[in-house]
N, C-alpha and C positions, 0 to 999 in steps of 0.2 A: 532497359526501358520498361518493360513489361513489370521485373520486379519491382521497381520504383512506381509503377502505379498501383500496382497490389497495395504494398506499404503504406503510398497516400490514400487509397481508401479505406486501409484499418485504419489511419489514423482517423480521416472524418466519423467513422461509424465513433470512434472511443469520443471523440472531441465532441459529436453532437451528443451523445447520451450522457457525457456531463454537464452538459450547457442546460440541455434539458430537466437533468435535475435539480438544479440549482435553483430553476423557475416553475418548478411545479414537485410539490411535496410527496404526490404518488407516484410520479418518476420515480425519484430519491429513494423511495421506500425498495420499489424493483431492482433497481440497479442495484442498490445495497446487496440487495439480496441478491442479485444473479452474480457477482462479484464475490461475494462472499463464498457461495456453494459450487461457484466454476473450482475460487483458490483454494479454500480447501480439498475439494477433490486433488486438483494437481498435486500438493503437497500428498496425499494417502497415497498418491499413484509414487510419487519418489521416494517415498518409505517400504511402498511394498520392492522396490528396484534392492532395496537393502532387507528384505526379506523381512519386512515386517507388517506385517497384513494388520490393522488397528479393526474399531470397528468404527465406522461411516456413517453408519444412520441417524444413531443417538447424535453426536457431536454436531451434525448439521441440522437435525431438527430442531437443539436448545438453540444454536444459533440465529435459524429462522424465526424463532418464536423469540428470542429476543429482539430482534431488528423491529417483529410486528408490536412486541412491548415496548420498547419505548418512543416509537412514532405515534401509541395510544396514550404514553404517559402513565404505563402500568409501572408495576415495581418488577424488577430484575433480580430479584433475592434467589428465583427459583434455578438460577445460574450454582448457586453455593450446591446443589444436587447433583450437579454435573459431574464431581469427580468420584462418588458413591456408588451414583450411577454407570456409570463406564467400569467400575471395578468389578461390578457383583455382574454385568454382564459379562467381564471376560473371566470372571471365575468359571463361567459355564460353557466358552466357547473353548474352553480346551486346545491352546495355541502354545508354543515352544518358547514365544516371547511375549510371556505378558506384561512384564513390565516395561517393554519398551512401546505395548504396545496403546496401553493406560496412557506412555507420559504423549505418544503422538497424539492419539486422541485429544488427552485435555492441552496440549501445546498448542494445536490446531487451532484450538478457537480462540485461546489466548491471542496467538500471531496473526489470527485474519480478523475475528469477530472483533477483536477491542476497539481496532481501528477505523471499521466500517461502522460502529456506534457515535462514536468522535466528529467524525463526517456527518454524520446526522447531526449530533450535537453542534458541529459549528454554523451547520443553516439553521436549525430552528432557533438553537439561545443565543447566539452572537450574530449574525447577518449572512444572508444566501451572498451577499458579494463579496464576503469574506471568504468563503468556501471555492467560490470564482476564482478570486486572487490568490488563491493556497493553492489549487491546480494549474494556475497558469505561472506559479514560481516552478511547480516541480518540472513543467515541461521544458519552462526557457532553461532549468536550467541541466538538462537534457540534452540541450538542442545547441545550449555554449557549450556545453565540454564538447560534445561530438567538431563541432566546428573547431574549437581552437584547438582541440587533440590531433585531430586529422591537421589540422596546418601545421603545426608547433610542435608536437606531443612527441617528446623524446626519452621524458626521464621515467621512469614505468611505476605506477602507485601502488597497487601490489599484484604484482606479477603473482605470485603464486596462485592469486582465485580468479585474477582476470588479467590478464597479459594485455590485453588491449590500451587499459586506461591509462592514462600520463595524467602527473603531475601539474601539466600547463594545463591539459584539459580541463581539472577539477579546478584551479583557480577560474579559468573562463568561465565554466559554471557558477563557480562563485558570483563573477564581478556580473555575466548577466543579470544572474536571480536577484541581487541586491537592487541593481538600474530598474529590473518590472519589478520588484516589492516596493521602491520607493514613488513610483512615477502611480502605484496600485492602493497607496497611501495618498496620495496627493489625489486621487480621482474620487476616494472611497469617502474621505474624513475630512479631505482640501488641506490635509498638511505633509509633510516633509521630514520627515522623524528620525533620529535614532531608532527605536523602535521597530517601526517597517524595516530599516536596514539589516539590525538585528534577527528580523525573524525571514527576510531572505537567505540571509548567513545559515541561521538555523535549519530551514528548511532542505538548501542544497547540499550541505553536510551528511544530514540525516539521512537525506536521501540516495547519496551516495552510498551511506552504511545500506541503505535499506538495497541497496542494487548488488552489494558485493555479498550480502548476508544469500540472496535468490542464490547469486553464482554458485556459494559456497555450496548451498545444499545441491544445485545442479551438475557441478562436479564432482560431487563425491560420488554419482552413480553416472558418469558420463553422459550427462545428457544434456541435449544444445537448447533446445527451447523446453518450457515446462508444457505444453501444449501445442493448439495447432488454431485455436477456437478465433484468434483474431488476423486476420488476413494481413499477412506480411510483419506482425508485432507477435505472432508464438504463443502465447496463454496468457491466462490471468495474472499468473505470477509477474510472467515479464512485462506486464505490461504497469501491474499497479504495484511492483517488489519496492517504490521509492514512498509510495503511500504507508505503508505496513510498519515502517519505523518511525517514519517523522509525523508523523499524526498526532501518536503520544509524545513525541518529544513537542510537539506546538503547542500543545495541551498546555504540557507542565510551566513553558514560557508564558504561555496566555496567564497560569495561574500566580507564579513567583512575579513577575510585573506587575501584575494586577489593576491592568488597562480599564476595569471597570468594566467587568464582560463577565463577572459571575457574581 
């Protein structure tokens, strides 16, 4: 009982700071940000588990400085710096692995900063209730796997990185996220689309990759949560690993449709 109320108030604290941001553009900007510099830490911390110490600084300051760029509408060019930069710094840090330690570095902001930009970009250039409806597909469809897994869940989806998840679960996730992306269409636009169903599909997909991709690297240094920072949901990672993939993959849908949102 105890634990399950822990868990239900990580969830409200995560639930109200994206509600929050959704309707107020300097939330947005913080959360981005606190989001971005929790996950990247977590990820240096499971790198150094593999004995690769990166450096931290640099990588999260172009990140930061990026979030604060394009919430001003400045140019992002000074990103192309980034991988120069990190090199000619571990040329002097004198470490055993530097090139694995360059590629976590610049992977890091790849894997966390792209996404947390995107997020930005779907409140400012496409609509904050789209951004709404993007986070409340990735949770239902969270919230269906777990439910029809736990009833159902017998045939195992990949056992190797997560033993838990079944087959039946990942369709249930399916069929919810589809049921709220379309009912999230019909509230947003007043229609009933392929499309909306579509980018339910997409997103609970995605986001599966994006949950098993966290495991992957979490198993490979035994470790159960990526942190501790969100009360009963474990770290940044675990809690946004379904946002990190399906961001860019929404993107590239938004863009190949070409719904008239760029």
């Amino acid at each position: 009982m105890k634990q399950l109320l822990i868990r239900s108030l990580g969830g409200l604290i995560v639930v109200s700071a994206i509600i929050l941001s959704v309707y107020n553009e300097w939330a947005m900007l913080l959360v981005a940000m606190l989001i971005a510099a929790g996950s990247m830490l977590e990820v240096f911390s499971i790198a150094r588990r593999k004995g690769i110490f990166s450096e931290r600084i640099v990588p999260i300051l172009f990140s930061m400085l990026a979030l604060i760029a394009i919430k001003f509408d400045f140019s992002l060019r000074f990103l192309v710096l980034l991988l120069p930069v990190v090199a000619i710094i571990e040329l002097y840090r004198n470490k055993v692995t530097p090139l694995e330690n360059i590629c976590v570095s610049v992977g890091n902001v790849i894997y966390v900063l792209v996404p947390m930009l995107l997020l930005i970009f779907f409140r400012e250039s496409i609509d904050r209730y789209f951004l709404l409806a993007y986070f409340v597909i990735v949770w239902t469809n969270d919230v269906g796997a777990y439910l029809v897994g736990m009833s159902i869940g017998k045939h195992r989806l990949f056992e190797r990185i997560s033993p838990k998840k079944s087959w039946e679960g990942f369709w249930g996730g399916v069929l919810f996220s589809v049921a709220v992306s379309l009912i999230a269409g019909y509230m947003i636009h007043n229609e009933v689309s392929l499309w909306w169903a579509g980018l339910g599909v997409i997103i609970s997909v995605s986001g599966v990759w994006g949950d098993l991709i966290e495991s992957m690297f979490k198993r490979s240094v035994q470790m159960k949560d990526s942190g501790s920072i969100i009360p009963g949901h474990g770290g940044f990672l675990d809690r946004f690993d379904a946002v990190f993939v399906s961001a860019p993959i929404v993107f590239i849908y938004l863009f190949v449709t070409n719904q008239n949102l760029f």
